[in-house]
C-alpha positions as CSV (number, residue, x, y, z in Angstrom):
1,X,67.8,-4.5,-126.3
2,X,69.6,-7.8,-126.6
3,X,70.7,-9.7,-123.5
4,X,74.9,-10.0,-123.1
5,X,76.4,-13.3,-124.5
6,X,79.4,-14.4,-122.5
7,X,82.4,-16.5,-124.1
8,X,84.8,-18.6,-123.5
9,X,88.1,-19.5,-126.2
10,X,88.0,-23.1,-126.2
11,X,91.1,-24.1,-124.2
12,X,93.2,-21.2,-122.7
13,X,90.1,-19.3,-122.0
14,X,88.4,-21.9,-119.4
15,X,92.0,-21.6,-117.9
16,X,91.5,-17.9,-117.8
17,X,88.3,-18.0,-116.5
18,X,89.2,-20.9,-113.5
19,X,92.1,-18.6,-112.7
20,X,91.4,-14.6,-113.5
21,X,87.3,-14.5,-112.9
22,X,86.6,-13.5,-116.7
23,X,85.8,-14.3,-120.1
24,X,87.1,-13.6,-123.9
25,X,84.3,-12.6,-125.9
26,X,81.4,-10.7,-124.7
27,X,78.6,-10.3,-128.0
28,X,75.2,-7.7,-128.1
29,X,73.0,-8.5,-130.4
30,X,75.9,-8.2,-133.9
31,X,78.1,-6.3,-131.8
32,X,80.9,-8.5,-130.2
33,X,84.3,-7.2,-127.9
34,X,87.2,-9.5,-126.8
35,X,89.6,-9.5,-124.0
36,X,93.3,-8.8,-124.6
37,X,94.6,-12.0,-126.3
38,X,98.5,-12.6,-126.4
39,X,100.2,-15.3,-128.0
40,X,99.9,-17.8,-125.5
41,X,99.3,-21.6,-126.5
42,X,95.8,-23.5,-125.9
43,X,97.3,-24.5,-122.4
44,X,98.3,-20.6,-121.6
45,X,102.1,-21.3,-121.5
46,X,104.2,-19.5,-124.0
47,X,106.7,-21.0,-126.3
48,X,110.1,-19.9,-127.2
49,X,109.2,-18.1,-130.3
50,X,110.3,-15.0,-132.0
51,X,108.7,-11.8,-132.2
52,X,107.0,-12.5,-135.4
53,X,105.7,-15.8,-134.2
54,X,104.2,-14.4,-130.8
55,X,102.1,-11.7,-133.3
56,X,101.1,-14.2,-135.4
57,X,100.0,-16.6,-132.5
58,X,98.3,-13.6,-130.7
59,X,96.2,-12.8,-134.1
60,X,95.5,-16.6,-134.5
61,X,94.0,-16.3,-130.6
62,X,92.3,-13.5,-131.5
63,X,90.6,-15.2,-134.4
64,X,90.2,-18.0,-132.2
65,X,87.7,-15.9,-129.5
66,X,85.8,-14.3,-132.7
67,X,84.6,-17.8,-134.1
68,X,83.7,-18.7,-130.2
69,X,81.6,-15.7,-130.0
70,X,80.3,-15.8,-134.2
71,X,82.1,-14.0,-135.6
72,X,85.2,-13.1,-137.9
73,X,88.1,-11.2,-138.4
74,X,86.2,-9.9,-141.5
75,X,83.8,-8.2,-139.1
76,X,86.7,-6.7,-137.1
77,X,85.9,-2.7,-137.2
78,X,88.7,-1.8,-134.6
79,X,91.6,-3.4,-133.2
80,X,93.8,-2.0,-130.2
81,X,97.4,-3.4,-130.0
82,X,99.6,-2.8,-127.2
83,X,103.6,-3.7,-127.2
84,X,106.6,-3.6,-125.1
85,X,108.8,-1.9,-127.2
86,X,111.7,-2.9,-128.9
87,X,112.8,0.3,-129.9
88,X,113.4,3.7,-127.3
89,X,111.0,6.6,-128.2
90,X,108.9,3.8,-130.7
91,X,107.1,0.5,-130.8
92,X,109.7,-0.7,-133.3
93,X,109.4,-1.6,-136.5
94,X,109.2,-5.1,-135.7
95,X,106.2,-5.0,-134.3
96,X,104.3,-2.9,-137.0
97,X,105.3,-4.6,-139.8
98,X,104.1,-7.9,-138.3
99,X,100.8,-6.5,-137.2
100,X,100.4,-5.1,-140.4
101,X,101.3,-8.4,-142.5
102,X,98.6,-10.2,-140.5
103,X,96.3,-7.5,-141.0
104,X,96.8,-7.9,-145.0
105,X,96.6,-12.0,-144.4
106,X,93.5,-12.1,-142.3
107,X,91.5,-8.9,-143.3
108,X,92.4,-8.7,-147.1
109,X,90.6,-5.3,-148.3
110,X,88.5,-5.0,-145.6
111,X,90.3,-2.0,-142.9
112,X,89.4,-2.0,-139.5
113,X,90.2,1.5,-137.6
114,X,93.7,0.6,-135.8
115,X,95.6,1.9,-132.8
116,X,99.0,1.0,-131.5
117,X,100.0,1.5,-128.1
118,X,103.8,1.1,-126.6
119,X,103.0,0.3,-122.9
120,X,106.1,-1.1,-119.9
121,X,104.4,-4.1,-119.3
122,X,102.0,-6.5,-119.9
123,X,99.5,-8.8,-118.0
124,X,102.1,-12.1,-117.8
125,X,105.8,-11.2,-117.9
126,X,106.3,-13.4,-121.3
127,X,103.7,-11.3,-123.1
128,X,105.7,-8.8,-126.2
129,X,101.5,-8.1,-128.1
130,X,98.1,-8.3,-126.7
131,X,95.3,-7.8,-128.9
132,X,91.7,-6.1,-128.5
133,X,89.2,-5.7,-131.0
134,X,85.4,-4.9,-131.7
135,X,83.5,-6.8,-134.2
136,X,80.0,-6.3,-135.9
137,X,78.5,-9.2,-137.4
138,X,77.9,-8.8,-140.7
139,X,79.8,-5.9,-141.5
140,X,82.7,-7.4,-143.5
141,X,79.5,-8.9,-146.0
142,X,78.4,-5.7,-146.9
């Protein structure tokens, strides 16, 4: 069995470590998970930025933590999002149309399994997205 790699997003996740006690990317052997990302900046502060912009950094965060631990979002097999809602009853279409337009940019043809959750709250009060996903190695090559 192989020996658990921890890692560490150059930047925010050195921040996270210092202050929270844990690290972005763990990988097994081709198998690697991630920590909830948001769309925080390298210095973990957020910037006034839409919707839209908050996915989009969240998905460049997540991509961000993959390369740290080898790996890409062409390996990406499953991908949990959780929102604060911007709709009563639904996650809003907001939301899934910009998770799904940087599914299409960053994934292409390859489909990862995908859930959606509409939670209250978040880990920071600024947070709208956070991010999961599982990644094998490889698999987007084959």
């Amino acid at each position: 069995m192989s020996k658990p790699e921890f890692f560490d997003t150059p930047g925010y996740g050195e921040i996270l470590r210092a202050h929270y006690s844990y690290s972005q990317a763990l990988r097994i052997g081709d198998r690697v998970e991630i920590s909830g990302q948001g769309g925080w900046e390298d210095d973990q502060t957020f910037t006034d930025q839409s919707l839209e912009q908050e996915i989009d950094k969240a998905f460049d965060n997540v991509e961000k933590t993959l390369v740290a631990a080898g790996a890409t979002w062409h390996d990406v097999v499953n991908v949990h999002t959780y929102h604060v809602p911007t709709r009563d009853g639904a996650i809003g279409d907001d939301h899934m149309e910009a998770v799904v337009s940087q599914f299409r940019k960053r994934a292409g043809g390859h489909l990862p399994l995908w859930t959606a959750l509409g939670v209250r709250a978040l880990g920071l009060p600024e947070m709208r997205i956070e991010i999961t996903v599982v990644a094998i190695v490889g698999a987007g090559s084959k």
